[in-house]
C-alpha positions as CSV (number, residue, x, y, z in Angstrom):
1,X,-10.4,-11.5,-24.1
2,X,-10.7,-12.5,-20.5
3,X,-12.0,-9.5,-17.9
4,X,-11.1,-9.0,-14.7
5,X,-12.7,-6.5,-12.0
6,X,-11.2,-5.2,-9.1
7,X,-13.4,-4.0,-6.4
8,X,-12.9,-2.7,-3.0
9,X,-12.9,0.5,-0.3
10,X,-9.8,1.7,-0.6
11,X,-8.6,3.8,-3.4
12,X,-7.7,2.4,-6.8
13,X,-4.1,2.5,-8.1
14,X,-1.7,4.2,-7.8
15,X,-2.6,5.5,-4.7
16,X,-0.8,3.7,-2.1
17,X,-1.0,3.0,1.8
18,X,0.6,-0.3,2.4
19,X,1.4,-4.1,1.0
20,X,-1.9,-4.4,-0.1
21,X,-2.5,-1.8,-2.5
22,X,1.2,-2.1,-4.4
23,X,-0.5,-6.1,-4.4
24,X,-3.5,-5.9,-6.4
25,X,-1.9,-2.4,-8.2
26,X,0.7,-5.1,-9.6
27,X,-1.4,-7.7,-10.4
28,X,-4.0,-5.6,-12.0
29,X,-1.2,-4.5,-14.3
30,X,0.4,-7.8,-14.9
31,X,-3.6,-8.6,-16.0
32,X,-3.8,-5.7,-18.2
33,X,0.1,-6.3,-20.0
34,X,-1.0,-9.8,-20.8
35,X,-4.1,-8.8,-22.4
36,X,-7.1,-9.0,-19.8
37,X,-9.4,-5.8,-20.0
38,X,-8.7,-4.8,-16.4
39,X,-11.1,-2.4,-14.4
40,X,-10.5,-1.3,-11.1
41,X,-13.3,-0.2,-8.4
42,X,-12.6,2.0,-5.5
43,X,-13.3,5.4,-3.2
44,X,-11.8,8.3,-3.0
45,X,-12.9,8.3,0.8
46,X,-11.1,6.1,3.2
47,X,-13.2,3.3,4.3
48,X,-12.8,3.6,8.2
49,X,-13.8,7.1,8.5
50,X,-14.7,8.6,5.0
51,X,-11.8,10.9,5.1
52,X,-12.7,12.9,1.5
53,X,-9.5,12.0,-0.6
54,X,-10.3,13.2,-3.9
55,X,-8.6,16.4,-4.1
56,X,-5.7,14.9,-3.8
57,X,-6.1,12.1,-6.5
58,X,-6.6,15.0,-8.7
59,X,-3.7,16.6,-7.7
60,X,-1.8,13.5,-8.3
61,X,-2.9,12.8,-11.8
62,X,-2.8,15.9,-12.8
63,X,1.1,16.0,-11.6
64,X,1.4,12.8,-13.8
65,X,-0.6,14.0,-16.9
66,X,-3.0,11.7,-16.5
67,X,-6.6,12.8,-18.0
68,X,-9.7,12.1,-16.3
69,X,-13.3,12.4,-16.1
70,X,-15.8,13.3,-13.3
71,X,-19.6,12.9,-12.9
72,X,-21.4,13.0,-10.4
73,X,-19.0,12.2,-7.7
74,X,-17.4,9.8,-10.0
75,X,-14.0,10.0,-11.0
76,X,-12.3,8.0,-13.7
77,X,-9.0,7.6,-15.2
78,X,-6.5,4.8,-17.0
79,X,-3.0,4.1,-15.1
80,X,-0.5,1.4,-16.6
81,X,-3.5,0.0,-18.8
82,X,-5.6,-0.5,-15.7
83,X,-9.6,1.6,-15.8
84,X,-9.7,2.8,-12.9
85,X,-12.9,4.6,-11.1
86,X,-12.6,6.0,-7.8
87,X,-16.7,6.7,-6.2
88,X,-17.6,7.7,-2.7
89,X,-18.3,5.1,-0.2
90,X,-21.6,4.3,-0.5
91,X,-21.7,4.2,-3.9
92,X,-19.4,1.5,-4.3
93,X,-21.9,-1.4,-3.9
94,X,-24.4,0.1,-6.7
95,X,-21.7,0.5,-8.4
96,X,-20.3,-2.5,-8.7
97,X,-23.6,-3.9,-9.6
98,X,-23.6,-1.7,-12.8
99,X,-20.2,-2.6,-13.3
100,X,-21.1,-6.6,-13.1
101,X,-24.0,-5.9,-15.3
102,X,-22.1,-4.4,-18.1
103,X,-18.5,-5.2,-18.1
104,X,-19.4,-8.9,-17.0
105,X,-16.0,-10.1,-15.5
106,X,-14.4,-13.6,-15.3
107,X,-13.6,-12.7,-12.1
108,X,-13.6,-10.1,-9.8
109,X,-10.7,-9.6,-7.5
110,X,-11.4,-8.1,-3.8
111,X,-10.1,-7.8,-0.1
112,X,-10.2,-6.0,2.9
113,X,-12.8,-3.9,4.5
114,X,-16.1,-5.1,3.5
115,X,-14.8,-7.5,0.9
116,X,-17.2,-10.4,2.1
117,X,-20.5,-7.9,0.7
118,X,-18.2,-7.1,-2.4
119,X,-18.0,-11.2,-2.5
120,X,-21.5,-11.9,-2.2
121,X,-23.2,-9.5,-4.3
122,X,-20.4,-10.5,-7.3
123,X,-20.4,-14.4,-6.6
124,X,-23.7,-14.8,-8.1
125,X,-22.5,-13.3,-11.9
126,X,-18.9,-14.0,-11.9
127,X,-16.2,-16.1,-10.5
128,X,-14.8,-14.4,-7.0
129,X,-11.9,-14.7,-5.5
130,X,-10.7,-12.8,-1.9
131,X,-7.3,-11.7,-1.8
132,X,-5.7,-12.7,2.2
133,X,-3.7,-9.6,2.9
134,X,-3.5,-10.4,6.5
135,X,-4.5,-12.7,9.3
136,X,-6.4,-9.8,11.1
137,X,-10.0,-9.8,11.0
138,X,-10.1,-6.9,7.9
139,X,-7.8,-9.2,6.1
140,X,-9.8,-12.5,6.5
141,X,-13.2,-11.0,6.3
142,X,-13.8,-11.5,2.8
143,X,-14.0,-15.4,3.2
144,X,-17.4,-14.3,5.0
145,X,-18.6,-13.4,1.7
146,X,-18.1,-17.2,0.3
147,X,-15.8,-16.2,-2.7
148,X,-15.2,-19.0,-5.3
149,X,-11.1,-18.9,-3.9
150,X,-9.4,-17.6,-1.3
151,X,-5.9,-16.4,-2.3
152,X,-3.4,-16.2,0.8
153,X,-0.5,-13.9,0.3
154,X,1.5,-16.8,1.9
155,X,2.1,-20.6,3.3
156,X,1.4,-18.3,7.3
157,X,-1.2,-16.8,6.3
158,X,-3.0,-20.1,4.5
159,X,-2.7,-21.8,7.9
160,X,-4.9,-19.1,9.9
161,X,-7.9,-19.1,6.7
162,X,-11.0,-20.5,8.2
163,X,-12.0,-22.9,6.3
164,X,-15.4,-22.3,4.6
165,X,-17.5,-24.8,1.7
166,X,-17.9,-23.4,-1.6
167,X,-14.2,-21.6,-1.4
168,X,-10.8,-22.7,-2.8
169,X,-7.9,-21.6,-0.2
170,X,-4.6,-21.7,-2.0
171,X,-1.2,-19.5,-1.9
172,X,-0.5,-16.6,-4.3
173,X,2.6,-14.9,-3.6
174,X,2.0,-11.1,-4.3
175,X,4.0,-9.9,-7.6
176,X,7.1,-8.1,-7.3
177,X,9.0,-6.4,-10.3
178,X,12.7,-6.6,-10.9
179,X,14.9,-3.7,-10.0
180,X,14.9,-1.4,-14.0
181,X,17.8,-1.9,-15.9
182,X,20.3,0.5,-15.7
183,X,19.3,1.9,-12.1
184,X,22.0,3.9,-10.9
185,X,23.7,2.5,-8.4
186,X,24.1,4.4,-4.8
187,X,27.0,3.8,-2.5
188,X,25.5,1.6,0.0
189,X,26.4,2.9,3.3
190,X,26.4,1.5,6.9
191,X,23.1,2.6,7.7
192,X,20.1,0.4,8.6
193,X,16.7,0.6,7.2
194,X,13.6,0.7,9.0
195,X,9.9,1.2,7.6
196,X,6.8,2.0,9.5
197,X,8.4,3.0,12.6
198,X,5.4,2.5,14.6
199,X,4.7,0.1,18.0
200,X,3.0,-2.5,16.4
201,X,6.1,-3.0,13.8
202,X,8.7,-2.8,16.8
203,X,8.7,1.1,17.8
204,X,9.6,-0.2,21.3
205,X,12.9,-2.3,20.6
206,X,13.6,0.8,17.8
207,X,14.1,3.1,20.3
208,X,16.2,1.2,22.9
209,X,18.4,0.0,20.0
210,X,18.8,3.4,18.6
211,X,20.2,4.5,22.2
212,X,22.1,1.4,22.7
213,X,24.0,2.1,19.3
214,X,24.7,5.5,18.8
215,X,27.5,4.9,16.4
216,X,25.0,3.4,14.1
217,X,23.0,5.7,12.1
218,X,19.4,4.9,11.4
219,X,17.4,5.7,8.3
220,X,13.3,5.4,9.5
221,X,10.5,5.8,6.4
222,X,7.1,7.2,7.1
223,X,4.7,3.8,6.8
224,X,0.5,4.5,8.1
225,X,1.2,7.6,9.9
226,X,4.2,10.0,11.2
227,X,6.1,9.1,13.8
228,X,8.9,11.7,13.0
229,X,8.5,13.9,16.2
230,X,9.1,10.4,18.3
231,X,12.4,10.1,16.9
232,X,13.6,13.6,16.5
233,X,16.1,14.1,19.7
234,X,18.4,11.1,18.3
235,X,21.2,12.4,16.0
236,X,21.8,8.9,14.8
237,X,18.5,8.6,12.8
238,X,17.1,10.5,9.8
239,X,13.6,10.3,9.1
240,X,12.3,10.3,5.8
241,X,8.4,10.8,4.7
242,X,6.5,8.0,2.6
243,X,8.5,7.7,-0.4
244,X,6.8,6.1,-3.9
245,X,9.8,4.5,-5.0
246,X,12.1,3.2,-2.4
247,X,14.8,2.3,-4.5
248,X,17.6,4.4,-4.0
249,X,17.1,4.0,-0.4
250,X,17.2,-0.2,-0.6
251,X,20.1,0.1,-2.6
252,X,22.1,2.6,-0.3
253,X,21.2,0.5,3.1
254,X,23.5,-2.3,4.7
255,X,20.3,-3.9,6.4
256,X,16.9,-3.7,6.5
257,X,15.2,-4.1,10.3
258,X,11.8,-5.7,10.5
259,X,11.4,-5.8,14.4
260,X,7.5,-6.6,14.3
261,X,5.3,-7.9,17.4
262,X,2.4,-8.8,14.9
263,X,2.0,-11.3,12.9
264,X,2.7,-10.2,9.5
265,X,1.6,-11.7,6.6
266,X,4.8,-11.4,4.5
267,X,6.2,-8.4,4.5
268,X,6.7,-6.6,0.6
269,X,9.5,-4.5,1.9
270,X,11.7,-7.6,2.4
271,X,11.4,-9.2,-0.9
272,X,12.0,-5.8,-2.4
273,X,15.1,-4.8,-0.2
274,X,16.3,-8.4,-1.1
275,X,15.5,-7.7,-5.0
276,X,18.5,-4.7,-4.1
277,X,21.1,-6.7,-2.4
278,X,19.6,-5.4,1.6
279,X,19.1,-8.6,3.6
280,X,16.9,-8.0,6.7
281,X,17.0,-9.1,10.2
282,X,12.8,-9.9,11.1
283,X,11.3,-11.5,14.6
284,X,9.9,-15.1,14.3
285,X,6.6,-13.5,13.6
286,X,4.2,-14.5,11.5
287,X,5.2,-14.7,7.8
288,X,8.3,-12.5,8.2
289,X,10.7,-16.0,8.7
290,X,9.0,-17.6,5.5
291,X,9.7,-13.9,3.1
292,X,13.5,-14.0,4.5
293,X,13.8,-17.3,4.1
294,X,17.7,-18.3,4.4
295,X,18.8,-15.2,3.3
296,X,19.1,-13.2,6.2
297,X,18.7,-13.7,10.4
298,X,15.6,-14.1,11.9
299,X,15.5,-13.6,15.8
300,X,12.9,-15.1,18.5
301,X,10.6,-12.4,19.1
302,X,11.6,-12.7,23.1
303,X,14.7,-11.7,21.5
304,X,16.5,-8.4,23.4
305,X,18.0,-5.5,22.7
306,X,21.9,-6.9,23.0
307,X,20.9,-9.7,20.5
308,X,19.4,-7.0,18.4
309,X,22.3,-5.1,18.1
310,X,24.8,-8.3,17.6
311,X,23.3,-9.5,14.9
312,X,23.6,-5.9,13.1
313,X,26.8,-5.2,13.8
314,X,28.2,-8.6,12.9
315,X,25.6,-9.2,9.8
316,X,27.7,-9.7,6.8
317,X,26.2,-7.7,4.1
318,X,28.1,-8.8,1.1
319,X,27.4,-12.6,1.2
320,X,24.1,-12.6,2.9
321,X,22.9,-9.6,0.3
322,X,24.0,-11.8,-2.5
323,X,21.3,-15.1,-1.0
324,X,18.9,-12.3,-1.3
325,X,18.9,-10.8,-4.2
326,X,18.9,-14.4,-5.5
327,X,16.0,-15.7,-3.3
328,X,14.0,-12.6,-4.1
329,X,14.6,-13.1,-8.2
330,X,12.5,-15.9,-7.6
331,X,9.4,-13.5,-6.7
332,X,9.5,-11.3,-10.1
333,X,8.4,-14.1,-11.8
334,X,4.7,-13.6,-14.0
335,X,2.0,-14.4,-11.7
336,X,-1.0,-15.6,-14.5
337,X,0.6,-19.5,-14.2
338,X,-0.1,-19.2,-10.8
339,X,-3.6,-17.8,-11.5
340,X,-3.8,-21.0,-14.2
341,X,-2.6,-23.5,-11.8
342,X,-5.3,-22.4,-8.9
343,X,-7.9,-22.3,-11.7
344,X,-8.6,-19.2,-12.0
345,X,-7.0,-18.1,-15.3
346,X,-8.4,-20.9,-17.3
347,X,-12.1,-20.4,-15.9
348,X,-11.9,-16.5,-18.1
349,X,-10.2,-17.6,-20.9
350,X,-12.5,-20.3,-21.4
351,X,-15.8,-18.0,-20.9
352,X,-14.3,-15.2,-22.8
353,X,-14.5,-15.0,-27.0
């Protein structure tokens, strides 16, 4: 039985932030459905300013049912087949050694902040690779660390890796699951979508378009932090707070907007908007034009307010929706051949018995 270990400073599943927890939450799963013994290393303190977090992972799992154990400032628990253990901050890296030591992994999966000491302490025992959320300097860091592979959320992203001997730089699209069968469906309505209404994901060209359309109603979600009182005098928008399951709210849209001035990686929330029939309208940013693909409208990012607001109101839902939801299908698929054709999957079946 092949192992896999999961180490970094953010919190372990299924505590979410952003992109790059739902990633490795889904692939650790996908791991532990086909049969991998799956653990999954992480802190209960945010790792850029130790914000104590662990009252409300209890309060989560107990909400879910969800036993657990805690010793000495060690808290553990099994979600979706995954072990999970959630440790302060700085005792994640002697932790990890007495993890290494005993569970001996295959390979150990990590990323973002301080993934390149994760990386080198691990490389030694077991085959590494870093997972390339981003093109930012937290999302590259971990090729610092040397891994064994460097796995790049996208085709954008693989082009700004540095590239560094002793580690294999190759894409792995993050998993996506199919919408569940039987999902009610909601009336979709005329309203646009918009998550993580903040500057750096197009706050700026938000507001001017919400005034330049008022006739258009806006639906804004909660993303890294709450921008609700910056949108609260506009009676065309409704602001809703960080949802787990955004669903319904895919499924009841016309349009998803993804307005960013940053270069983002590839966006999750297209893919899973598409995956409901949403197209989106994205900037030229970044990996945004490579996750919408043909499927929807990508604008320049000089691109205005007036040529904002054109292509949403003439945007034909039904037919572009329909490109989507098939160009997103594409995305569900089982991510292990991938894993197998980098190398990675056959390097911990063949060590495992």
């Amino acid at each position: 039985m092949p192992t896999a270990l999961f180490a970094w400073r953010r919190t372990p599943p299924p505590f979410l932030i952003g992109g790059a927890e739902v990633t490795q939450q889904l692939l650790a799963e996908e791991l532990a459905a086909a049969g991998w013994r799956t653990a999954y290393l992480g802190s209960h303190q945010a790792p850029w300013d130790q914000t104590p977090q662990i009252a409300k992972v209890r309060t989560f799992l107990d909400e879910h049912d969800t036993a657990y154990e805690e010793s000495q400032e060690e808290l553990r628990y099994r979600w979706n087949g995954v072990d999970c253990i959630a440790v302060p901050q700085q005792k994640i890296m002697s932790v990890l050694q007495r993890l290494v030591a005993r569970v001996r992994p295959d390979v150990v999966f990590t990323a973002q902040e301080g993934a390149a000491d994760i990386a080198a302490q691990a490389r030694p025992d077991a085959l590494v690779a870093g997972i390339l959320h981003s093109v930012s300097r937290t999302g590259l860091g971990v090729i610092d660390g040397r891994p064994h592979h460097g796995l790049a959320v996208s085709d954008f992203v693989l082009r700004c890796a540095p590239r560094t001997d002793g580690t294999r730089l190759s894409v792995l699209y993050p998993p996506f699951t199919p919408p569940r069968p039987g999902q009610r469906r909601r009336e979709r309505t005329s309203a646009v979508l918009m998550v993580n209404p903040i500057p750096a994901k197009g706050a700026d060209l938000l507001h001017q378009l919400i005034r330049r359309m008022p006739e258009q109603h806006f639906t804004l979600v909660e993303g890294w932090w709450n921008t609700a009182e910056q949108f609260a005098r506009y009676p065309n928008v409704t602001y809703v707070p960080r949802v787990y399951d955004m669903s319904p709210l895919y499924r009841s849209h016309r349009l998803l907007l993804v307005p960013s001035t940053v270069q983002d990686a590839f966006p999750r929330v297209i893919i899973e908007a598409a995956l409901h029939g949403t197209p989106s309208v994205g900037t030229d940013r970044g990996g945004i034009p490579e996750a919408i693909g043909d499927a929807g409208i990508v604008l320049p990012s000089e691109a205005g307010v007036e040529e904002w607001a054109e292509a949403i109101s003439t945007a034909d839902q039904h037919s572009l929706g329909k490109q989507a939801r098939q160009r997103a299908t594409a995305f569900t698929r089982p991510r292990l051949p991938d894993l197998e054709r980098i190398g990675i999957y056959p390097a911990a079946n063949a060590s495992s018995t």
